[in-house]
C-alpha positions in Angstrom: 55.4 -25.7 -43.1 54.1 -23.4 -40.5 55.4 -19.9 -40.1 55.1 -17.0 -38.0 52.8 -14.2 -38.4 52.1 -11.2 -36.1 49.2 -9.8 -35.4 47.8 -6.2 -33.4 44.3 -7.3 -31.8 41.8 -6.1 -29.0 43.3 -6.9 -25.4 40.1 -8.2 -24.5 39.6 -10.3 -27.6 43.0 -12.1 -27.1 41.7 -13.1 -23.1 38.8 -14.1 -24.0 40.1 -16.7 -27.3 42.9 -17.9 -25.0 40.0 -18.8 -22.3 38.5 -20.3 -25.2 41.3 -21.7 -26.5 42.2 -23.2 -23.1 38.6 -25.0 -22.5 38.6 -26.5 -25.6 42.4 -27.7 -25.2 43.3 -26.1 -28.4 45.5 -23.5 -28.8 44.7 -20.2 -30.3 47.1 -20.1 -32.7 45.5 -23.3 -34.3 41.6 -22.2 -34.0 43.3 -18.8 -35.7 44.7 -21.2 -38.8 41.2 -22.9 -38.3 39.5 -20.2 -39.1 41.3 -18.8 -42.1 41.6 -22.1 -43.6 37.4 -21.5 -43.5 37.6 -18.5 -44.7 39.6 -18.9 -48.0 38.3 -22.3 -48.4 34.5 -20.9 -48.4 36.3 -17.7 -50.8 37.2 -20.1 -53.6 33.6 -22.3 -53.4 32.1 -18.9 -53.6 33.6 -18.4 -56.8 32.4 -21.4 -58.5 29.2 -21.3 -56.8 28.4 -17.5 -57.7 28.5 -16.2 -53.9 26.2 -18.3 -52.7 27.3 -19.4 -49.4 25.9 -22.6 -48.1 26.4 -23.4 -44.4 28.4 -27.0 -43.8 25.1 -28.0 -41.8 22.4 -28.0 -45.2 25.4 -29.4 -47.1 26.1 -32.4 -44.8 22.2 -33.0 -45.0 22.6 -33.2 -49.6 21.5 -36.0 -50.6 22.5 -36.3 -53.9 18.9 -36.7 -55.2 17.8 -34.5 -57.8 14.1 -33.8 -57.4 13.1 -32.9 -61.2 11.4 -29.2 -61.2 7.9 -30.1 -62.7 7.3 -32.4 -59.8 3.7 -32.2 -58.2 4.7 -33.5 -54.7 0.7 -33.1 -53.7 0.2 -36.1 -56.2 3.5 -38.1 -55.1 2.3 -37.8 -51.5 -1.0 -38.4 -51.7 0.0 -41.5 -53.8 2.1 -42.7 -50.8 -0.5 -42.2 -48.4 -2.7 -44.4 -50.4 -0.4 -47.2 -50.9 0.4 -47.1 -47.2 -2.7 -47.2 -45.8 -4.2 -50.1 -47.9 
């Protein structure tokens, strides 16, 4: 359910989102709800993650691999050079 919400902003702020808004054939009151969805979306993960914030870019490149601490990644790569280079 949407509902109406009214806000006091910088003239020039408001010209230059609807430009924005306009190029991108969106319209500024949805990049607004965009945004805020973002914010409190990113303010409840920050609770559970203990403030660290963690850009959408380095989470959509997770793997899901968990490299074990004590690994010696000189051994493991030299060990793959060997084997690939027989």
């Amino acid at each position: 359910m949407d509902t109406k919400l009214t806000l006091k902003l910088n003239k020039g702020i408001v010209e230059k989102a609807k430009e924005y808004a306009s190029e991108n054939n969106r319209s500024l009151s949805r990049i607004i709800e965009s945004y805020l969805s973002l914010l409190v979306i990113n303010a409840t993960e920050s609770e559970y993650e203990n403030d660290v914030q963690i850009s959408p870019f380095v989470k959509s490149m997770s793997s899901g691999i968990n490299i074990p601490a004590d690994l010696d990644y000189k051994t493991e790569y030299s060990d793959y050079l060997l084997e690939k280079y027989k």
